[in-house]
N, C-alpha and C positions, 0 to 999 in steps of 0.2 A: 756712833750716831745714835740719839736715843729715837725709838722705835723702827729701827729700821733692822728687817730681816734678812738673816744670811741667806745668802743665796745658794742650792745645793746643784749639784749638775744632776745633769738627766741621767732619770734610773731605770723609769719603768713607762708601760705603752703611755698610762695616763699623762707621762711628763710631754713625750712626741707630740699627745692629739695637743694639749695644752699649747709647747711650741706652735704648731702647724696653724691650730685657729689662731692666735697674734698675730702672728706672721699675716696670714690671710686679712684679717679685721685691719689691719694697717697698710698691706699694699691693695687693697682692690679698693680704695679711697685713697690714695698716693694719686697725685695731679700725673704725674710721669707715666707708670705701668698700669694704674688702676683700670684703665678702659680694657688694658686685654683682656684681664679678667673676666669685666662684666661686659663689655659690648663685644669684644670678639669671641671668645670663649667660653661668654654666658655659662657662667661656673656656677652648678649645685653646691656650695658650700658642703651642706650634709652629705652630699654622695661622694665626693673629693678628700674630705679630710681623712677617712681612714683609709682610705688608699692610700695619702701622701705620710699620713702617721705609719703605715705600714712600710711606707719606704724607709724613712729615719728610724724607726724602730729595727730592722731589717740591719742597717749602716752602724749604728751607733750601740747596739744591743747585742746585736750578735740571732735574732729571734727567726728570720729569716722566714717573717709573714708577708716578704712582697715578693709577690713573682709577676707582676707585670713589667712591660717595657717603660723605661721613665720617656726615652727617644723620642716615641713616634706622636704621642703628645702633642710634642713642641716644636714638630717638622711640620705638620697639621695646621698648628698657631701661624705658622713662619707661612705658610701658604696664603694666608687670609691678610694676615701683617708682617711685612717685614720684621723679623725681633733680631735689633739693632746692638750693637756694643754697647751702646749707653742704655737700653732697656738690661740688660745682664748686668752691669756696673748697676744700677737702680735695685736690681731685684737684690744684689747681694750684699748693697749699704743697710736696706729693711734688714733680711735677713741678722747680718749682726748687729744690728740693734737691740731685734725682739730677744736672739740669745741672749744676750750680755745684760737685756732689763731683767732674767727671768732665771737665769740657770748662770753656772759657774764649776768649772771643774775640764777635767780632761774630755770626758765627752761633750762639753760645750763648746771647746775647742774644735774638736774632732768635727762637731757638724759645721764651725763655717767653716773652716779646712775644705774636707769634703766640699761644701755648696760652691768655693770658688774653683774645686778639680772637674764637679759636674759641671756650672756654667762657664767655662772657658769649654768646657771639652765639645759641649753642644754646639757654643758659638761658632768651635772650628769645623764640627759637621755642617751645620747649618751654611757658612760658605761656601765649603763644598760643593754642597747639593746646587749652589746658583754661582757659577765658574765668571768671574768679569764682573761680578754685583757688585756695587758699592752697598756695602754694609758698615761703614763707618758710623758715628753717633750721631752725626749731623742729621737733621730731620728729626729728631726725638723734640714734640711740641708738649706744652702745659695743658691739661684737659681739668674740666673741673669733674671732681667727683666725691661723693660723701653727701653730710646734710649739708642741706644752705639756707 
């Protein structure tokens, strides 16, 4: 294809933050997920990404600059809002999107690998934690969010 650039896989922190803000600029303006973000979870963008770059970096690097809980986060979230099977199917169609617009290679693999071992694995704490819940997809509504 003429001017199109090859795509390399993630090498270094800069590639993580990179991922992490796409990722973000695309689901917190997502009609589906985007509200957690900003109406339930009123997310610092700036304060968030290198934390969550420090986890991918952490996963994907070998660097091992994250030492917070990814968990309790999202149990926190799940208290405020239900976070449904079809918000984790949502968050992890974004997710390999923004990989595969951006990077290319075993560790691009590796992180949505990874993303669907972390969001299955939460989804199944997170039932847990509410024994007889329906947490099925149903109930996941269109919200608008972004410019308009």
């Amino acid at each position: 294809m003429e001017g199109a650039t090859e795509l390399h896989d993630i090498e270094t922190r800069e590639d993580c933050e990179r991922l992490v803000r796409a990722f973000y600029a695309r689901a917190m303006t997502d009609p589906i997920i985007g509200f957690i973000f900003t109406d339930v979870a009123h997310l610092d963008l700036e304060a968030h990404v290198p934390v969550i770059a420090a986890f991918w970096e952490t996963v994907l690097l070998g660097a091992k600059t994250y030492t917070g809980g990814a968990f309790g986060p999202h149990a926190d979230l799940n208290a405020k809002v239900p976070l449904r099977s079809g918000h984790f199917e949502r968050w992890l169609v974004l997710w390999g999107r923004t990989v595969d617009e951006l990077f290319a290679g075993e560790r691009a693999t590796a992180a949505k690998a990874h993303a669907i071992r972390v969001a299955y694995a939460f989804h199944r704490r997170l039932e847990a934690m509410a024994p007889g819940a329906d947490v099925a997809a149903a109930g996941l509504t269109v919200t608008r969010h972004g410019p308009q």
